[in-house]
N, C-alpha and C positions, 0 to 999 in steps of 0.2 A: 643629531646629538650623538656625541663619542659614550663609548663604553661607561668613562668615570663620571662624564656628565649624571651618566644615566641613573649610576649606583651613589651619587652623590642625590639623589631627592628624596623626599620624604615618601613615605608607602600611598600617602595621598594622591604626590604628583604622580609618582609612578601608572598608579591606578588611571589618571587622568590621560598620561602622557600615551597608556596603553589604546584608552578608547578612542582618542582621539586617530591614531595609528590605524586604529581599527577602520574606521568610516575613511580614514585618507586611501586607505589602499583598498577599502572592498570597491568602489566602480572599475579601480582593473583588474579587484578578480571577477568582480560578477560578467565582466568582459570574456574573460580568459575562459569564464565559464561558460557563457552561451555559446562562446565561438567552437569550445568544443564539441557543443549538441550540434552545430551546425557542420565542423567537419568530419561526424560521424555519421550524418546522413549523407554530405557529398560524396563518401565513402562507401557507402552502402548504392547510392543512385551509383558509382560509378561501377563495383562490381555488378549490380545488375547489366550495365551497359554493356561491360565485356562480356557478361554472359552469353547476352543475345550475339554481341557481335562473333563469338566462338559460336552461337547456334548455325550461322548461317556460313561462316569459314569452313566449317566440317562435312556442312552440305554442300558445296563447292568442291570441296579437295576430294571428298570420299567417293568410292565407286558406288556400283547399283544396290546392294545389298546396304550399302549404309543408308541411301535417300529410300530407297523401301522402307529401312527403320523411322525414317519422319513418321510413316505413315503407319505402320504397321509394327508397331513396337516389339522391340526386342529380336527382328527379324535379322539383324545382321548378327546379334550375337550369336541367334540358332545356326544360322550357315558357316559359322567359324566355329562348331565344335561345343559352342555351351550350350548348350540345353538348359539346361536349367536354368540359368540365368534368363534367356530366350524367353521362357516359359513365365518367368517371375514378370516381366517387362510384360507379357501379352495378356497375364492374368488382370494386372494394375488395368490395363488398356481398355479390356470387357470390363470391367467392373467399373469404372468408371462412367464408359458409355452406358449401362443397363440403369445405374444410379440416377444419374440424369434424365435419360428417358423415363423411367418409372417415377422419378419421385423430384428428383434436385431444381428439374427444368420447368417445372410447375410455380413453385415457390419462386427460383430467381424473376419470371417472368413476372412475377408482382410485387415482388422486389422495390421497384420503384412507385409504388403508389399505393404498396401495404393494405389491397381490397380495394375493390368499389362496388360490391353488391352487400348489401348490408341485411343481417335477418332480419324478417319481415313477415304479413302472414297474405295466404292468397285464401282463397274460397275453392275448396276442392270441390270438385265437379258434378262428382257424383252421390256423397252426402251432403250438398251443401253447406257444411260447416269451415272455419275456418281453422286454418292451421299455421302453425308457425315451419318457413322455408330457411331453413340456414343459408345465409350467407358467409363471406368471407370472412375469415377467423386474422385478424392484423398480428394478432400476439404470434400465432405459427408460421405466417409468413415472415414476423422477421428473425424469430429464430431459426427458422431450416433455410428462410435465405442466406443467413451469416454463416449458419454451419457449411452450407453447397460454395460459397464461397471459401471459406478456410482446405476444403476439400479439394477444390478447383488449383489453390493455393499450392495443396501440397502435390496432388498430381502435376502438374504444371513442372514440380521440382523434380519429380520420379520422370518425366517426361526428356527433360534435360539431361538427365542423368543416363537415359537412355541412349541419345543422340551421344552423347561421351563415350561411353561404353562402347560403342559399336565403332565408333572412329580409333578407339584405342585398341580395341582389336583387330579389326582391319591394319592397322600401321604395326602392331608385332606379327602379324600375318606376312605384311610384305618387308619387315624384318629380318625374318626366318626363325623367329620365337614362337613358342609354344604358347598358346592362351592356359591361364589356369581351369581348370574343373573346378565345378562348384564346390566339390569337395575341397578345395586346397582355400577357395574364397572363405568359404565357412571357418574352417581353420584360421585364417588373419584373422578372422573378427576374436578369437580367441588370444589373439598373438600381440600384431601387429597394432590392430585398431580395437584391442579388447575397448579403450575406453568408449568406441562407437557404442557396443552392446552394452557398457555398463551404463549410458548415460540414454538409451534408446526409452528404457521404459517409462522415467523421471519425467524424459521431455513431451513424452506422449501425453500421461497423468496431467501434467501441465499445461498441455497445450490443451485438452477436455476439461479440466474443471478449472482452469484458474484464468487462462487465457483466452478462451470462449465465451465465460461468462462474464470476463471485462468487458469484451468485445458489444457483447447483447447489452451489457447495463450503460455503456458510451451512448449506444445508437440510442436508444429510448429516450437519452437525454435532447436528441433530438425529434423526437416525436411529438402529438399531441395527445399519447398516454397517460389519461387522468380519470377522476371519479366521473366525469361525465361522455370519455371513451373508453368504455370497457369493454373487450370483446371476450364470448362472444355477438354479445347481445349487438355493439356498437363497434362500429372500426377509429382507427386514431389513421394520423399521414403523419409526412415528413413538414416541420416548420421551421429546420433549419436551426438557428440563433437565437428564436423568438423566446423560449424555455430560459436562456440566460440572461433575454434582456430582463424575462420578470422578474427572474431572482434581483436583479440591482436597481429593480424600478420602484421608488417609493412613494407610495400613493397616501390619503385620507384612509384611516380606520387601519384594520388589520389589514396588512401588508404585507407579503413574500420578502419585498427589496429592506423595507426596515426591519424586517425580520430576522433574516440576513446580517445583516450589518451589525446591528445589536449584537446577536447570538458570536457575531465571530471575535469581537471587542472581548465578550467575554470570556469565549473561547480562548483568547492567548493569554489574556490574565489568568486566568484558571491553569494552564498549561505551565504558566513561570511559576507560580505560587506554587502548586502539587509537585513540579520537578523540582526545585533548587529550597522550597522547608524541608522536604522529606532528605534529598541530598547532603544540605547543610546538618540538621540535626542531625539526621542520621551519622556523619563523619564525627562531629564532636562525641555523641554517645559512645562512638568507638573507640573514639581516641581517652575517653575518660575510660572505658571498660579495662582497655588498654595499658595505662599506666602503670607500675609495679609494686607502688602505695594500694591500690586497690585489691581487695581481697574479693573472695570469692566467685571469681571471674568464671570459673567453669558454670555456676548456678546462673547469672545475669544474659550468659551465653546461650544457656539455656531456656531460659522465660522468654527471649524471644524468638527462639524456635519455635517454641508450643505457640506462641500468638502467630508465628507464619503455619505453621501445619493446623491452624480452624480455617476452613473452607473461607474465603472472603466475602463471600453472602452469605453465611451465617453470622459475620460481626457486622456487615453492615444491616442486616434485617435485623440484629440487637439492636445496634448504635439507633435507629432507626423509633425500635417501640422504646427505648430509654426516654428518647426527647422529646417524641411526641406530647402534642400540647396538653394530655391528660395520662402521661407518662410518667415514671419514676423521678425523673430528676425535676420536673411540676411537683410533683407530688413531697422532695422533699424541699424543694422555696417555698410551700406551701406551710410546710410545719416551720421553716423557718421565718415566715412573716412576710417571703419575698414575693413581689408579683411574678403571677406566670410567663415565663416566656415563650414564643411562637419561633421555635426554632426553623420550623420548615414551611411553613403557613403564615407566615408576616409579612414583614419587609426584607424587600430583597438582598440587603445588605447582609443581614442578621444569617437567612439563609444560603448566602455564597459563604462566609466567611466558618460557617458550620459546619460545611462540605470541607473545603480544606483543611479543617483541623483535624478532622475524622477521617480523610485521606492520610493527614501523617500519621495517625493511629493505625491506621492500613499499612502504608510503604514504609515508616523508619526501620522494621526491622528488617528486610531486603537490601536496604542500602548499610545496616548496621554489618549483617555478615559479609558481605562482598566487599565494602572498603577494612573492616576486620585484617583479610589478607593482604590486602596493600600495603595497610602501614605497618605491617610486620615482616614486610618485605624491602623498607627504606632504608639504605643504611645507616646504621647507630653512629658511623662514624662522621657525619654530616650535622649529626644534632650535639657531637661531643665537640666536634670543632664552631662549631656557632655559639655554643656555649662559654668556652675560650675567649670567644671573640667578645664575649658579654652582651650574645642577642638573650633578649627575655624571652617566656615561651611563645608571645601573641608575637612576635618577629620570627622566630622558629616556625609558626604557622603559616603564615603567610609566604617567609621567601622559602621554605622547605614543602611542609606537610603538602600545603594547596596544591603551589605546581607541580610537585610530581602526581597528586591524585588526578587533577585535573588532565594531566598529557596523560595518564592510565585507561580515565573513565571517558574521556570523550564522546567514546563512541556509545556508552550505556548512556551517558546523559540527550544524546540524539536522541536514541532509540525510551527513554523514558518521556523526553519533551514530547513526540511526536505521539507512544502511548495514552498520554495524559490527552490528548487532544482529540483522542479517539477512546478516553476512556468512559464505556458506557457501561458500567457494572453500577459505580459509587455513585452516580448522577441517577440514575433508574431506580436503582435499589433503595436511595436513602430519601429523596423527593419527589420523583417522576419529574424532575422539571419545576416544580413548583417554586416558590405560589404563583398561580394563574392569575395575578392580580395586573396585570398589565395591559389594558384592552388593546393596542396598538400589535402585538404580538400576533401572529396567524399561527396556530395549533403548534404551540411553544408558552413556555415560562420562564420565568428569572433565569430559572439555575441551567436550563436546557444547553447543552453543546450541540454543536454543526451535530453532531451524530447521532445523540438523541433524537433531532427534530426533522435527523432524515428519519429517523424509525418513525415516529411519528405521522409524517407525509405521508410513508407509505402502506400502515397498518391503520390509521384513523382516517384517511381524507384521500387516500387512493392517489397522490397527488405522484405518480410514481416518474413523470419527466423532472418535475423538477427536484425528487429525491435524488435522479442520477446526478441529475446538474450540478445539488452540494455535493454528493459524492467525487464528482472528477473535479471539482474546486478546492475541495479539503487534498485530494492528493497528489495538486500540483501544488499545492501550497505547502504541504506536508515535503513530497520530495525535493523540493527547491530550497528550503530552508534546511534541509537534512543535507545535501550535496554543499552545498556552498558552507556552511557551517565546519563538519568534518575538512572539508581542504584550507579552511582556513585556520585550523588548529595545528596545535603542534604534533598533536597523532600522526597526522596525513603528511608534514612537511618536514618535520624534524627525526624521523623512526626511530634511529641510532641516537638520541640525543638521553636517555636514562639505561642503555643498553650496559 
């Protein structure tokens, strides 16, 4: 379809002609897009390859003080003049072996079968009474397993880095260069490689609390970690896949798999309805605030300040005792003749569709101030020439206001769709999940999200493998629709195109 085709349809076909565009080209991008998770691991196996293959070229080319350094780290540096550096490479080297020996090589070694002596009681000897013998604790084997591993991980790299170092000195050695003093290295890292030191402590922090404890919450999801093994009283093992078959197995009665299934159904309905009401309203209340017939704009700007600066659990624990079935707004259908309604305790309709009304009462003013600045950033001269043209203002919105907000906000509207989908404030706060009226459901309600009823799993029913399970399910679902969405926008393709 040409250009004037295109601007020849009506805002219908357009809309049509777009979706349809849409689904024609996403199997080559969702292509375009695995291929590149795929050649950024072939990328990464391949620098590992060369790593090792430079491990073992160095050890080849290098004299005696470099192949001592295999073994005794940092020994080629010290014979070249650095000490310090020497010193740094042999401290890693003790402290790693002491690590191990005392502590790392215990836990790896059980590692694989997460205990087999379980506590128990024997008959002591000599009072004859009995007593409880501790066995193996599963939960600390497989955290100080993961952690001895991540350790192992990063030595392994200081290790490397060692074997580099002493070959690089050795080669400006029989150069006739001078190796730096620690003093002069210390200095680069202020200089040269400042960014190494500015981004050392970030990656540390991160790799300790965010990246280790992914790491432990993955594995569990492969364990039999539940309310019937709990250590330390009970050990769990490794069962592999078995954890995800039952999340998608749907059985007779309460069910994990229809559990599942249900929750996540609801889950994206819930996610479109709280992102794109609160987005839509929100744009049009701005754009009515907006307009230059409207007075008092600084007061209306303000009223919904004051409604974002109350705590958001304090309006939903209002919103909350308002509705409740012997609440205020009961109270006034009551004077009015009306029967009571079961906002949160009825039919599940009644209470999803209560949640996202009280959600835009939550988000329209976030999205009021933030597109605020957009459309005051449009040029006037786009809306004076379409006006000219004799487009009405609902033509003004559509081929103006929209797409330019739309290629603005893209990436707030990812980052709200995926919020929404993990949001457990407004679902907790306003129902728990309720109503319980669903016997098919296992420790969940109508209104519950994937995220709720992982909290649930793991604070009511100990069910703690398969709360990882929905956890890495929700965040490959999460990141996969966030990646492919964003590239397929005009944020991602078009940058210069509102510039």
């Amino acid at each position: 379809m040409t250009f004037i085709e295109y601007k020849a349809l009506s805002p219908t076909q357009k809309a049509a002609y777009k979706i349809k565009e849409f689904f024609s080209l996403l199997p080559g991008r969702l292509k375009a897009f695995f291929g590149a998770i795929g050649k950024f691991f072939k990328n990464l196996v391949s620098s590992v390859v060369a790593g090792v293959k430079g491990y073992g070229s160095r050890f080849t080319a290098g004299d005696m003080a470099t192949k001592l350094s295999y073994i005794v780290m940092g020994f080629g540096n010290f014979t070249r003049g650095q000490v310090g550096k020497g010193l740094a490479f042999l401290a890693a080297e003790i402290l790693y072996i002491v690590y191990m020996a005392n502590f790392g090589m215990v836990y790896l070694s059980m590692f694989g079968t997460l205990g087999t002596v379980e506590t128990h009681q024997e008959e002591d000897p000599v009072t004859g009474l009995m007593r409880n013998i501790p066995g193996d604790n599963s939960m600390l084997i497989l955290l100080y397993g993961t952690l001895t591993i991540f350790i192992t991980v990063v030595f392994f790299a200081i290790y490397i880095a060692n074997t580099k170092a002493s070959y690089e000195a050795e080669t400006r050695v029989k150069a006739g260069k001078k190796n730096p003093t620690l003093k002069e290295e210390l200095a680069e890292f202020l200089d040269g490689k400042y960014h190494v030191t500015m981004l050392s402590l970030p990656v540390l922090l991160i790799s300790v609390f965010t990246i280790l404890p992914l790491a432990f919450m993955i594995l569990i999801a492969f364990t039999s970690y539940d309310g019937q093994h709990t250590p330390p009283g009970k050990l769990f093992e490794w069962v592999g896949l078995e954890t995800f078959r039952g999340v998608f197995k749907v059985s007779e009665g309460a069910s994990k798999g229809f559990t599942f299934i249900h929750l996540t159904k609801w889950t994206i309905v819930w996610a479109i309805f709280a992102t794109f009401t609160n987005y839509i309203l929100g744009m049009v209340l701005a754009l009515m605030i907006n307009k230059k017939s409207i007075k008092l704009k600084v007061l209306w700007r303000t009223l919904f300040v004051i409604t974002i600066a109350v705590p958001q659990f304090v309006s939903l624990l209002l919103m909350r005792q308002i509705l409740d079935y012997q609440g205020v707004a009961n109270t006034i259908l009551g004077y009015l003749h009306i029967p009571a309604v079961h906002f949160f305790d009825g039919k599940a309709i009644t209470a999803r569709i209560t949640v996202i009304v009280i959600n835009m009462w939550v988000g329209v003013p976030y999205t009021i101030l933030q597109t605020t600045g957009i459309l005051m950033n449009i040029p006037e001269d786009l809306y004076e020439s379409a006006r000219i043209d004799g487009a009405t203002p609902v033509v003004q919105f559509f081929q103006i206001t929209l797409p330019y907000m739309l290629f603005v906000t893209t990436p707030y509207l990812i980052q709200s769709f995926v919020g929404n989908i993990n949001n457990f404030n407004v679902i907790y706060l306003l129902t728990n999940g309720g109503p319980q009226n669903n016997p098919n459901l296992y420790q969940a309600g109508e209104t519950d999200l994937l995220v709720t009823w992982l909290f649930k799993l793991t604070m009511d029913s100990n069910d703690y493998n398969t709360a990882a399970a929905v956890g890495i399910l929700v965040f490959i679902v999460c990141a996969t629709l966030s990646l492919i969405t964003f590239n397929l926008s005009k944020s991602s393709r078009n940058e210069e195109e509102f510039s």
